[in-house]
GUMAR-911414 format. One record per residue (C-alpha): x, y, z; residue in three letters. Coordinates in steps of 0.05 Angstrom, whole numbers, padded with zeros to 5 digits, always signed. Layout:
N
XYZALA;...
END
This chain:
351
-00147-00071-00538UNK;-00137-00013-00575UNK;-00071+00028-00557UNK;-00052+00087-00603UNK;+00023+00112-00614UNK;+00033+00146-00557UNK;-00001+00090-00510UNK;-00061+00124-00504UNK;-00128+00080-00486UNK;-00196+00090-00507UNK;-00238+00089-00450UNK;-00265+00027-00415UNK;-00206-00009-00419UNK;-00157+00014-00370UNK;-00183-00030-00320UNK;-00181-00092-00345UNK;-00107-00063-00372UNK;-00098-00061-00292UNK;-00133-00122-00273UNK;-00086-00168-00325UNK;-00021-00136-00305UNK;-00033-00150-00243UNK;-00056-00230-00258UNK;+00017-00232-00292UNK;-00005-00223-00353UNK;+00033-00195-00409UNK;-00002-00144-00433UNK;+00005-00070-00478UNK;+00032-00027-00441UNK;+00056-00024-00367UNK;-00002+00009-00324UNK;+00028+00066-00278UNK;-00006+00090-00208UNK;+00029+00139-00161UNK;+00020+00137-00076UNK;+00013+00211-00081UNK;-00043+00233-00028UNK;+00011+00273+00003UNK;+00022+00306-00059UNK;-00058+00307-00072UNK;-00072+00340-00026UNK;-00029+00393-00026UNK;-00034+00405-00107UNK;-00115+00410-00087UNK;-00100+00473-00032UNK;-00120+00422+00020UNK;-00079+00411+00090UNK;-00074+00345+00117UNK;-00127+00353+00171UNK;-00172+00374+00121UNK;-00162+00307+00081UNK;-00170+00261+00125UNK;-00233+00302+00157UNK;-00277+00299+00101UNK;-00289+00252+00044UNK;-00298+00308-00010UNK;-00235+00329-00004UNK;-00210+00260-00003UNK;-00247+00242-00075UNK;-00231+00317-00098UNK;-00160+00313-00088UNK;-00147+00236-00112UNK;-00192+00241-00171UNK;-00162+00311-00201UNK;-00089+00279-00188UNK;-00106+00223-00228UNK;-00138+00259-00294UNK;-00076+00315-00287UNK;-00020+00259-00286UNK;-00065+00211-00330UNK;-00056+00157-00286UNK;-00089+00083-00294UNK;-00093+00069-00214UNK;-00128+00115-00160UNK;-00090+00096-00097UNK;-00136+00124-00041UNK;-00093+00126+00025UNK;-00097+00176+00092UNK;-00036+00158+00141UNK;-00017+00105+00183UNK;-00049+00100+00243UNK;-00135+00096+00212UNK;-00128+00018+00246UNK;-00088+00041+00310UNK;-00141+00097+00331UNK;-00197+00050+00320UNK;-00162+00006+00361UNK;-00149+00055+00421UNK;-00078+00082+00406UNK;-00054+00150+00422UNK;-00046+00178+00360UNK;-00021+00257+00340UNK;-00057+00292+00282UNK;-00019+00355+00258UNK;-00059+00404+00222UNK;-00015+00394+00157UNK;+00020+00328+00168UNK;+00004+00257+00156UNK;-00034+00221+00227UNK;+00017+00180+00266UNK;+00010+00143+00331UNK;+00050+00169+00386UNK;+00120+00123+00397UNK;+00100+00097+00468UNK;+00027+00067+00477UNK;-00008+00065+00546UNK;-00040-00013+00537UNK;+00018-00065+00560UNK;+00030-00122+00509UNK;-00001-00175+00552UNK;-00070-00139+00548UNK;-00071-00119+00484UNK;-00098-00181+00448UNK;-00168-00177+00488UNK;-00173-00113+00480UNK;-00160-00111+00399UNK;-00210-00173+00395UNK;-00268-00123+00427UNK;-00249-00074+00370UNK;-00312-00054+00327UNK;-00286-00016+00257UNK;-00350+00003+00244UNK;-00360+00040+00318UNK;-00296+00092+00282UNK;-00317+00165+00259UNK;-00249+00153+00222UNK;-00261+00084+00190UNK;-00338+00104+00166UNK;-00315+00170+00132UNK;-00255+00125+00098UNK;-00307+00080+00074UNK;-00352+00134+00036UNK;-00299+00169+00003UNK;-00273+00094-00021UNK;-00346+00074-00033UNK;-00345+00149-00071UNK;-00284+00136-00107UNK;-00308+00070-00129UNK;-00355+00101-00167UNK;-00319+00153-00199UNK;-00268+00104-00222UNK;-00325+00055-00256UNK;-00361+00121-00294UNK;-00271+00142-00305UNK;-00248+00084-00324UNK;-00205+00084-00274UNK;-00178+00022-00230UNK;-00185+00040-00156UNK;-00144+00007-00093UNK;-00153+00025-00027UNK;-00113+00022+00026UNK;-00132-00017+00089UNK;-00070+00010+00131UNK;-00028-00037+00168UNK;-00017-00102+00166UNK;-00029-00160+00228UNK;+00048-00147+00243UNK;+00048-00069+00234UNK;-00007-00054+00267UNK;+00013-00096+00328UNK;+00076-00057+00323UNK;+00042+00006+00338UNK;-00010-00012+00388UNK;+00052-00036+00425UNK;+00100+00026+00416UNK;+00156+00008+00364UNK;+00216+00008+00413UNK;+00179-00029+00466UNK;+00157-00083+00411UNK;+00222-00090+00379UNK;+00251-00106+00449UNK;+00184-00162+00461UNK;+00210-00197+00395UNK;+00276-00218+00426UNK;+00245-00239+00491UNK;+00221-00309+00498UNK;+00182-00300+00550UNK;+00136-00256+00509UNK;+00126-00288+00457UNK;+00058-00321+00472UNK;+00028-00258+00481UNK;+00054-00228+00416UNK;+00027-00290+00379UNK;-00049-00275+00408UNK;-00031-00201+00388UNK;-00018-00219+00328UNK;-00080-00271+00324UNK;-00122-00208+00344UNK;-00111-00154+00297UNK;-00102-00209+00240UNK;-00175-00213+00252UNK;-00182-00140+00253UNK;-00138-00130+00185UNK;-00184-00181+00150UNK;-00244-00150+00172UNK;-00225-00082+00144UNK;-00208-00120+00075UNK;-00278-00138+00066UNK;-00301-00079+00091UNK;-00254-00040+00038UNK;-00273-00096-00024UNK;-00344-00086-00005UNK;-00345-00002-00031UNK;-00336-00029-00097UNK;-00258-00032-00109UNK;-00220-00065-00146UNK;-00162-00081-00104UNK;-00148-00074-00025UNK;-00081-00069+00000UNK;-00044-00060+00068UNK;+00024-00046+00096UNK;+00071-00090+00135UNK;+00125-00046+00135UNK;+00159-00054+00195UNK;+00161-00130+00179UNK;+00220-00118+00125UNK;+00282-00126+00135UNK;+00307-00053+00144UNK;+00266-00067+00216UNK;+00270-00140+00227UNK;+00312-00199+00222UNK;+00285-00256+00160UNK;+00298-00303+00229UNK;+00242-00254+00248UNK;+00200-00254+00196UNK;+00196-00318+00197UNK;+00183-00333+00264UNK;+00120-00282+00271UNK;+00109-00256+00195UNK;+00108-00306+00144UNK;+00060-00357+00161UNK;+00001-00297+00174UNK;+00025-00276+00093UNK;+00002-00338+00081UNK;-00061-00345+00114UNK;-00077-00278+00101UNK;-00063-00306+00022UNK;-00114-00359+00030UNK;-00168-00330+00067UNK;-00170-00263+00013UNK;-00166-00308-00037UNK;-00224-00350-00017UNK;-00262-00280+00000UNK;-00252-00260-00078UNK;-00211-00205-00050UNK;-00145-00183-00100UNK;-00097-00146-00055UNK;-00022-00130-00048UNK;+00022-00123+00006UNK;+00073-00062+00012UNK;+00133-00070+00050UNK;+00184-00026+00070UNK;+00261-00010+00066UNK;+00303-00079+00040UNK;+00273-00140+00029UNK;+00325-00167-00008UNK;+00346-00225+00043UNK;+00273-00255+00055UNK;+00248-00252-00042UNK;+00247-00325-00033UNK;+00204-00327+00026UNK;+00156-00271+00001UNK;+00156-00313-00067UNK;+00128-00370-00024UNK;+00069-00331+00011UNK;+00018-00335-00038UNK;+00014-00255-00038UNK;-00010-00238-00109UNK;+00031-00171-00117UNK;+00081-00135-00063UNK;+00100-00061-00064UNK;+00168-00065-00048UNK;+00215+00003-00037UNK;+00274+00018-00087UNK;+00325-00015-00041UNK;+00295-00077-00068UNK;+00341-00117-00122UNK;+00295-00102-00189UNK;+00333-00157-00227UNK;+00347-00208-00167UNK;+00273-00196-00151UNK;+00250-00216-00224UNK;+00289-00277-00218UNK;+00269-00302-00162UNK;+00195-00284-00161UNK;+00172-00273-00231UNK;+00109-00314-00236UNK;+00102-00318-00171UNK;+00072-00250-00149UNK;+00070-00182-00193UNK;+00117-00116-00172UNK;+00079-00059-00157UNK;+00141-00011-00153UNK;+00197+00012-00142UNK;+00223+00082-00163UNK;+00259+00122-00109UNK;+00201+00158-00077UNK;+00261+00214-00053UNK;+00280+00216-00122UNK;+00218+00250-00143UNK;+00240+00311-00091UNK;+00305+00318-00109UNK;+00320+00287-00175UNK;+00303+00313-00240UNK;+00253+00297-00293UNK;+00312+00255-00331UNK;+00335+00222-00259UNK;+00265+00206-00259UNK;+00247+00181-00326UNK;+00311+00140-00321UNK;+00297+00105-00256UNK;+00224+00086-00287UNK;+00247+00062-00356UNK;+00302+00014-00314UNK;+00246-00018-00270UNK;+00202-00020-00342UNK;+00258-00050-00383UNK;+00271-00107-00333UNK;+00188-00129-00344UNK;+00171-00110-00408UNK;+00145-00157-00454UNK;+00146-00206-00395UNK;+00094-00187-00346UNK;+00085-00172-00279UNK;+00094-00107-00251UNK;+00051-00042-00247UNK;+00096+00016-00245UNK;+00094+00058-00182UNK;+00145+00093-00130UNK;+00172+00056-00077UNK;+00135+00080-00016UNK;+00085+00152-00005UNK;+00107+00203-00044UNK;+00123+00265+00000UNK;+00081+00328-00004UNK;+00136+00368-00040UNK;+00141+00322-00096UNK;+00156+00371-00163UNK;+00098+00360-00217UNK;+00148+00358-00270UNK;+00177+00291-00243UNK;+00116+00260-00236UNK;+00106+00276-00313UNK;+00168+00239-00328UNK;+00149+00190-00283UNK;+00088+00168-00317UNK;+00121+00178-00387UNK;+00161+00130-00376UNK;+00112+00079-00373UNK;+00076+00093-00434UNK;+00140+00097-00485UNK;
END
């Protein structure tokens, strides 16, 4: 692999730079991707509406994000609710924010699980536009050299989450009585999450991913976790890997108390937010599953480019020469996230 001073690749091999950092491998230099539709967007002169709406603006905006910030990894992402409307959940969409299901849902818990099991993806306007601008993206990032993940949206626990309203299922989980029917929730959209995997994998990515983020343990108790959570990680482990499927898991807020559990999943790579313990994570789970993360995704708003550069080169310094992480932020970067910082940001990976 050919890597000039300034970390600079030739092209055709930024991919497989990807594809090894994220087997573990050691390799040149630390590839760097950013969760910055938000930001995409905006930087293009698009509104939110419009990006989720139409897939040119989705592979506009992503792809002239990546070649400005010279980024390794196009992240393609919309909001968090793509899963929750094809499933039937109220959901808002403001003209120029993200898409996010409404906070009380009209299906009661004990229904829910038939009704998720009738759920066709394919039968979405939502879900098929997704798909072309991934299948589109795909593409561009073969001809680019570029390594392209997309986003499936929630996870089997996050998603059942918000079908169920996130007060009302927070109150379920401590209520015995309930728990059969969150179990066949959570049977149902596991089945629903797996399908849009393969449906993802099968526009020519190179990695899927999803987010369990209300499974952490900002949201949760690890008793929680894993009582509902941690055996579906590691089913949903097995039956990826068996599909041929690489994927990561991003999880939100502290995970600190429930590394060794994650370490035990089988997950090839978590996305884990900045409150996460860079150095007690790299103990505990190095060789076990590679860090995508975990700069302050806040920090990028209201730090500067050295506050930025700094927080990167600390999360770098704990890996390098060892293996295992791709270099990202924590969580979505917010739409007023300053250029300069994303600069520094990405500097910091290649010196």
């Amino acid at each position: 692999m050919n890597v000039n001073r300034k970390g600079y690749m030739e092209m055709g091999e930024r991919i497989e730079l990807v594809r090894r950092a994220f087997a573990g491998e050691v390799v040149e230099r630390i590839p760097v991707m950013a969760h910055n539709f938000l930001m995409a967007a905006r930087e293009a002169g698009y509104t939110q509406k419009e990006f989720r709406e139409n897939p040119d603006v989705m592979v506009k905006a992503m792809t002239e994000a990546t070649m400005k910030y010279n980024l390794d990894c196009v992240l393609l992402d919309v909001d968090t609710a793509l899963l929750a409307s094809a499933c039937g959940a109220d959901v808002m969409y403001p003209d120029d924010l993200a898409a996010v299901a409404k906070g009380e849902q009209p299906v009661p818990l004990a229904e829910l699980p038939d009704k998720v099991k009738s759920v066709d993806l394919l039968a979405s306007p939502r879900i098929r536009l997704y798909l072309e601008a991934a299948e589109r993206l795909a593409a561009w990032g073969n001809e680019n050299d570029r390594f392209i993940r997309i986003n499936t949206d929630q996870g089997p626990f996050s998603l059942a989450c918000i079908l169920t309203g996130m007060d009302e299922f927070m109150m379920d989980l401590l209520d015995e009585d309930c728990e059969e029917d969150i179990n066949r929730l959570l049977d149902a959209t596991y089945e629903v999450c797996l399908k849009m995997h393969e449906l993802c994998f099968a526009t020519g990515a190179h990695m899927t991913s999803y987010g369990n983020s209300s499974e952490g343990c900002s949201v949760i108790s690890p008793a929680l976790f894993r009582q509902f959570c941690k055996q579906r990680e590691t089913r949903l482990a097995a039956d990826l890997k068996a599909r041929g499927i690489p994927y990561l898991c991003h999880i939100c807020g502290d995970v600190n108390p429930i590394l060794p559990d994650l370490a035990e999943t089988g997950c090839p790579a978590y996305e884990l937010d900045w409150k996460t313990d860079v150095n007690r994570l790299f103990e505990i789970a190095h060789g076990k599953f590679t860090l995508s993360g975990n700069v302050d995704p806040a920090l990028f708003v209201t730090g500067s480019p050295e506050d930025v550069y700094a927080a990167a080169r600390k999360v770098c310094d704990v890996f390098r020469g060892k293996g295992g992480l791709v270099l990202c932020s924590g969580c979505a970067l917010g739409p007023q996230t300053r250029s300069e910082n994303v600069q520094a940001f990405v500097r910091a990976a290649y010196d």
